[in-house]
C-alpha positions as CSV (number, residue, x, y, z in Angstrom):
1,X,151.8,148.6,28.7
2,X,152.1,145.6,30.2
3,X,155.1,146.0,32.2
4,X,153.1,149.0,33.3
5,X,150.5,146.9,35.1
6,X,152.7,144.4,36.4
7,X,154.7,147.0,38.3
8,X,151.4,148.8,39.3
9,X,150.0,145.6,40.6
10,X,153.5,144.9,42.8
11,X,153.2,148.5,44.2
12,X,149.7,147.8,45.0
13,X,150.4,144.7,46.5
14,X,153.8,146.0,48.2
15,X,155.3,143.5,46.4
16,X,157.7,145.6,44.7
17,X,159.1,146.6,48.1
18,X,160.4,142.7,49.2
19,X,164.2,142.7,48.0
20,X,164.5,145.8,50.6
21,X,164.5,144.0,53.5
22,X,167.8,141.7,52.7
23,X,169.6,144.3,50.6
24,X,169.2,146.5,53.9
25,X,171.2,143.9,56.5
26,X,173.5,143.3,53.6
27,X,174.3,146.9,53.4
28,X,174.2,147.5,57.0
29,X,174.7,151.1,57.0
30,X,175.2,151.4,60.6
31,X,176.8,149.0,61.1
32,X,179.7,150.2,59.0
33,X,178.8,153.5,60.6
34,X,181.7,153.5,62.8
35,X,184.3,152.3,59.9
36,X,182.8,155.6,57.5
37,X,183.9,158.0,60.4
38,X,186.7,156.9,61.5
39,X,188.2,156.8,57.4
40,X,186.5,160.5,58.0
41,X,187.4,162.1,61.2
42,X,190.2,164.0,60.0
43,X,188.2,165.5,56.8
44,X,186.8,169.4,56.7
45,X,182.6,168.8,56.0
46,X,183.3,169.6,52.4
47,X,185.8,167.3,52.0
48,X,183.4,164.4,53.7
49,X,180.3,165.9,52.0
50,X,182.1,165.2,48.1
51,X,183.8,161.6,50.1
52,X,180.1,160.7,50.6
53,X,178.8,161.9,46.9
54,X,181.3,159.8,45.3
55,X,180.7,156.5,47.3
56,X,177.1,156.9,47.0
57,X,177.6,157.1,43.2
58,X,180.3,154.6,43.0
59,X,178.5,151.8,45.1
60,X,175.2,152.7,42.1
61,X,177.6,152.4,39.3
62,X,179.4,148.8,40.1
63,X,175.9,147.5,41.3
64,X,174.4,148.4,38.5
65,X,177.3,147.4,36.0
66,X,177.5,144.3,38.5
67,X,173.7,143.5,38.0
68,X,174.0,144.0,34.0
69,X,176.6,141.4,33.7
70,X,175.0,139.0,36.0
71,X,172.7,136.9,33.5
72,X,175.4,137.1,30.6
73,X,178.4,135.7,33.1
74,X,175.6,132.6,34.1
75,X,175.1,132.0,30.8
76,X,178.7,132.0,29.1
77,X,180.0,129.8,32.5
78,X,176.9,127.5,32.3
79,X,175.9,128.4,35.7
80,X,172.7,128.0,37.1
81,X,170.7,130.2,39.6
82,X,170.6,127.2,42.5
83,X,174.4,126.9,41.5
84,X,175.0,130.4,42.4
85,X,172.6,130.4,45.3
86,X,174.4,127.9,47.3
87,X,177.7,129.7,46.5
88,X,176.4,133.0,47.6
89,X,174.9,131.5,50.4
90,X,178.2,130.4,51.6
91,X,180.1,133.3,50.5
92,X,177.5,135.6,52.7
93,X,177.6,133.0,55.2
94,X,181.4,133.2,55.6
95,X,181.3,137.4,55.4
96,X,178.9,137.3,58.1
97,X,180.6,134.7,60.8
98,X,184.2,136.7,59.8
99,X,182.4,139.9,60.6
100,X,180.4,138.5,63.6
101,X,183.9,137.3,65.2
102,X,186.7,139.5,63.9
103,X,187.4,143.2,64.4
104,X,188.0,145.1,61.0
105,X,191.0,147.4,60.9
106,X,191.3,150.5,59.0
107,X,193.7,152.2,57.1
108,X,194.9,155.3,55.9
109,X,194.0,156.6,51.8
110,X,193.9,159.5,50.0
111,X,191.6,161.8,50.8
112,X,190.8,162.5,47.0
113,X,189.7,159.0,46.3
114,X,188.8,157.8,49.7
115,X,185.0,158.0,48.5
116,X,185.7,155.6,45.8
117,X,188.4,153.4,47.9
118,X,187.4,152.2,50.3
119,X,184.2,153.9,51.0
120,X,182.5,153.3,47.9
121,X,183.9,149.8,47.1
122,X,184.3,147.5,49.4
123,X,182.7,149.2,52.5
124,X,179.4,149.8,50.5
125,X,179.0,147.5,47.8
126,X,181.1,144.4,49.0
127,X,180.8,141.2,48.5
128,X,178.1,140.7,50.5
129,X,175.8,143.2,48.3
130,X,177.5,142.2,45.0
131,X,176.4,138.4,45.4
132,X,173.2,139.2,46.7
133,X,172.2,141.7,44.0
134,X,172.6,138.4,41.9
135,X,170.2,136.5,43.5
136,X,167.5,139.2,44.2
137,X,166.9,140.2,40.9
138,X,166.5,136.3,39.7
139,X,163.9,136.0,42.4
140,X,162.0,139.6,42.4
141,X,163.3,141.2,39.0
142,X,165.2,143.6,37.9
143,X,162.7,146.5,38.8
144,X,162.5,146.0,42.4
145,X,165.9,145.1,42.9
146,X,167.0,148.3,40.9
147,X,164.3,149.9,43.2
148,X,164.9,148.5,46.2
149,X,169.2,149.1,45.3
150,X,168.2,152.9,45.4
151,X,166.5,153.1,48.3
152,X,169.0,151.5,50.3
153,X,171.3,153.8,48.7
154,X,169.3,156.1,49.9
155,X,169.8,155.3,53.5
156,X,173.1,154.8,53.5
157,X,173.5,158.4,52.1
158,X,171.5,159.6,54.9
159,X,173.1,157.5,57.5
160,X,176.7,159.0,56.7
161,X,175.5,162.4,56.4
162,X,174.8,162.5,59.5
163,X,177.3,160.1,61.2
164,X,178.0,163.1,63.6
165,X,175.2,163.1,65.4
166,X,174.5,159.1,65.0
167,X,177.6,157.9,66.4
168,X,177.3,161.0,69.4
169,X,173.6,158.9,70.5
170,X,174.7,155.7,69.9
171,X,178.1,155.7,70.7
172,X,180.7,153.3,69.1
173,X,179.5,150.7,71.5
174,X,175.5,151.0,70.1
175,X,177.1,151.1,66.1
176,X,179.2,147.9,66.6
177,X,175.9,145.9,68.4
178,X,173.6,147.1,65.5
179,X,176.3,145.9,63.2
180,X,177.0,142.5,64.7
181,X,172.9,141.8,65.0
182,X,172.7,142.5,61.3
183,X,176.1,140.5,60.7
184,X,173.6,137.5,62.1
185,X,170.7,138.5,60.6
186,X,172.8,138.2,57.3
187,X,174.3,134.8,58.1
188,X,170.1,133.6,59.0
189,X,169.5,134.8,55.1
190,X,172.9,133.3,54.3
191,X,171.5,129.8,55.2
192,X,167.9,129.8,53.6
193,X,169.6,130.5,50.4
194,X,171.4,127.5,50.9
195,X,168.5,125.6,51.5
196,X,166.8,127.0,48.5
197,X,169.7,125.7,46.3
198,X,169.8,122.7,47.7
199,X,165.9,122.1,47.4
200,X,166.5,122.8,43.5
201,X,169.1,121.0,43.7
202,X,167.0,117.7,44.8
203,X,164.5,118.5,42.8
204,X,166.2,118.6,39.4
205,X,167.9,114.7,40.7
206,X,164.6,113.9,41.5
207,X,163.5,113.8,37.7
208,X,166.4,111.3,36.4
């Protein structure tokens, strides 16, 4: 029962609740808004209703399976968690500047699989989410990442189920701001991972 506490006392404490922040800008639901309808404009609502089921549930499936293989992949390549946060760091650093300074193009898929590729994967869960996942649930645990995964999930659901009326208030002007503040918001993080590796970094030097 002791796991029991633990997560009662983070609830209590909102604790729990601390990897949602992050995980948010790297998702960055509307900000990716205008990418989801534009894959979508020429879909009937049932076809974008399953497109949006079967992203939702493939972006849970990879994080998850993602999120499960972290720890064994560290330990079998020797790789350590101030390692992978200054690689991440970059990586999300990179992602966000390329993002911040290029426009994305899209292209044309089937309409069958479009809510695996390239709704689901890479437009959902990219990079971005995959290496951050990583790093959350070494800091906060794999309860409130898993928790914190969902809710964002969550949001994103919500978000493209009604992408209609979202895109008509903000226009595709508003949906490209939003995403290019959260593209810097994300490149911020980006950097104070960095500087957390490198601080580990220094202080494991420090001791020889």
């Amino acid at each position: 029962m002791d796991w029991f506490h633990q997560i009662l006392r983070q609830l209590i404490s909102l604790r729990i609740f601390l990897p949602f922040i992050p995980l948010f800008v790297a998702f960055n639901a509307l900000g990716i808004l205008p990418i989801f309808s534009s894959l979508t404009s020429e879909m009937a609502q049932p076809e974008r209703k399953r497109a949006i089921r079967q992203s939702i549930l493939t972006a849970f499936v990879v994080s998850i399976g993602f999120l499960g293989a972290g720890k064994t992949v560290f330990a079998l390549l020797g790789i350590s968690v101030a390692d992978f946060q200054i690689a991440g760091g970059i990586l999300l650093f990179i992602i966000a500047i390329v993002d911040l300074i290029f426009l994305e193009k899209t292209r044309t898929f089937p309409k069958e699989t479009m809510g695996v590729v390239p709704i689901g994967i890479p437009l959902i869960v990219g990079p971005a989410v995959l290496t951050l996942l990583l790093i959350v649930i070494q800091t906060y645990g794999y309860i409130s990442t898993l928790l914190c995964l969902i809710l964002n999930l969550l949001v994103v659901w919500l978000v493209f189920g009604q992408s209609h009326r979202i895109m008509g208030l903000m226009k595709e002007g508003g949906a490209k701001g939003i995403g290019k503040v959260s593209s810097l918001l994300l490149a911020a993080f980006a950097m104070t991972m960095i500087q957390k590796g490198l601080e580990e970094w220094i202080g494991l030097f420090s001791q020889f």
